[in-house]
N, C-alpha and C positions, 0 to 999 in steps of 0.2 A: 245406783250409779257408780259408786264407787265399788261396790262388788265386780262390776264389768268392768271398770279399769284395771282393779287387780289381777282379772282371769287375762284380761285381751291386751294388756298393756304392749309385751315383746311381739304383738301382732300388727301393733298399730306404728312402732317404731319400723318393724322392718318391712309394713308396707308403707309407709312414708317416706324408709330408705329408698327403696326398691324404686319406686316414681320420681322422686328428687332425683336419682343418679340417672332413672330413663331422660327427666326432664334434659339434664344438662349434656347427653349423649346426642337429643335432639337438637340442643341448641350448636354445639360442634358441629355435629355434619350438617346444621342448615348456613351456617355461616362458611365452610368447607365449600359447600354445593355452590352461596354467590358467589363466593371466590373463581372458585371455577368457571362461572360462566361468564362472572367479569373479564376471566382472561379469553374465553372465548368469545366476548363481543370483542374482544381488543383487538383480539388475531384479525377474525374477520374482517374489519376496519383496516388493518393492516395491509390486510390483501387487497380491499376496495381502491384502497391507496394506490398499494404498486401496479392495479390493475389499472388504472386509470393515468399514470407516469408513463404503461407502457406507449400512448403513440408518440410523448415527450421526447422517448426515448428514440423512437425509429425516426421523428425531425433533428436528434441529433446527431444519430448516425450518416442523415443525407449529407447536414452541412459537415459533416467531420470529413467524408467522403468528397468534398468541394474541395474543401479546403488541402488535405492530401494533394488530388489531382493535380492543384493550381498553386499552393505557395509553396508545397515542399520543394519543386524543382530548383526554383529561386533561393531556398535558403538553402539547400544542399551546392546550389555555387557561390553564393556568398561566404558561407562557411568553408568551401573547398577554396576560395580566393586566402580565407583570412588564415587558411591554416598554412599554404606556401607563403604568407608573408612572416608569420610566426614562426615556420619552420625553415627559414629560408637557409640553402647551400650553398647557393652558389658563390659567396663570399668566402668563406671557407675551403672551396676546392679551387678556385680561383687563386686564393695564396699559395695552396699547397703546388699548385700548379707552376707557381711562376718559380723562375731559376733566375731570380737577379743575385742574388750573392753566387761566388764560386764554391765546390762541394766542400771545399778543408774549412772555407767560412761559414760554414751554417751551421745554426744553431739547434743542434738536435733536438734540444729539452723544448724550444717554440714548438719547432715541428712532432713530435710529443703529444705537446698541448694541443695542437692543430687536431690533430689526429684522434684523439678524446674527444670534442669537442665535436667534431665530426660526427665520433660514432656515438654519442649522448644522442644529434638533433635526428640524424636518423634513426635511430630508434625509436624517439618520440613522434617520428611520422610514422612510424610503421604501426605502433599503439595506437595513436590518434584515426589512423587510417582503420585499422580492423575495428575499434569502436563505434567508428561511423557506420560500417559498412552495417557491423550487427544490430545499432539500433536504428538502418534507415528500412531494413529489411521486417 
């Protein structure tokens, strides 16, 4: 017995390497392999999902489509109300307008300010206005 150990010993070592590093090559790519198809039950699921959202999706498009139709008009003149009240001028060109003091008595530096002040709000409608217009579109 010990005769054959001696002769076969670096035989028995390097087939027992040989098999313990198969074993554990097997054991990686079987664990690799469920991974894998863990993520491909996942996906599929996935999809089962989004496929099954999709009619969720076309009853949200109908009432999104309702809703456009019927309350946008109404908030686009509500909103068009609130912004000539916001943006209002007529005060503003109404003073600049009026000629109650004499020309040597008037106050340049108001009128100035009037005038600023003016062209601050309209501008702020002209923004306000191209804003809407971009996001109603």
């Amino acid at each position: 017995m010990w005769e054959f150990w001696r002769r076969h010993k670096k035989k028995v070592y390097v087939t027992f390497g040989v098999l313990g590093s198969g074993y554990l090559l097997y054991k990686r790519y079987d664990g690799h392999r469920r991974r894998l198809s863990d993520l491909d039950r996942e996906l599929a699921d996935e999809r089962r999902n989004r496929n099954s959202q999709i009619p969720d999706q076309g009853t949200f498009l109908k009432i999104q489509t309702i809703a456009d139709s019927t309350t946008l008009p109404h908030v686009m003149r509500y909103l068009s109300s609130r912004i000539e009240e916001e943006l209002d001028l007529t005060h503003l060109m109404q003073r600049l307008m009026r000629k109650e003091r004499p020309a040597k008595f008037s106050n340049c530096c108001g009128e100035a300010g009037l005038w600023d002040r003016l062209k601050i709000l309209s501008m702020d409608m002209c923004i306000w206005l191209l804003y809407i217009v971009i996001y109603s579109c």
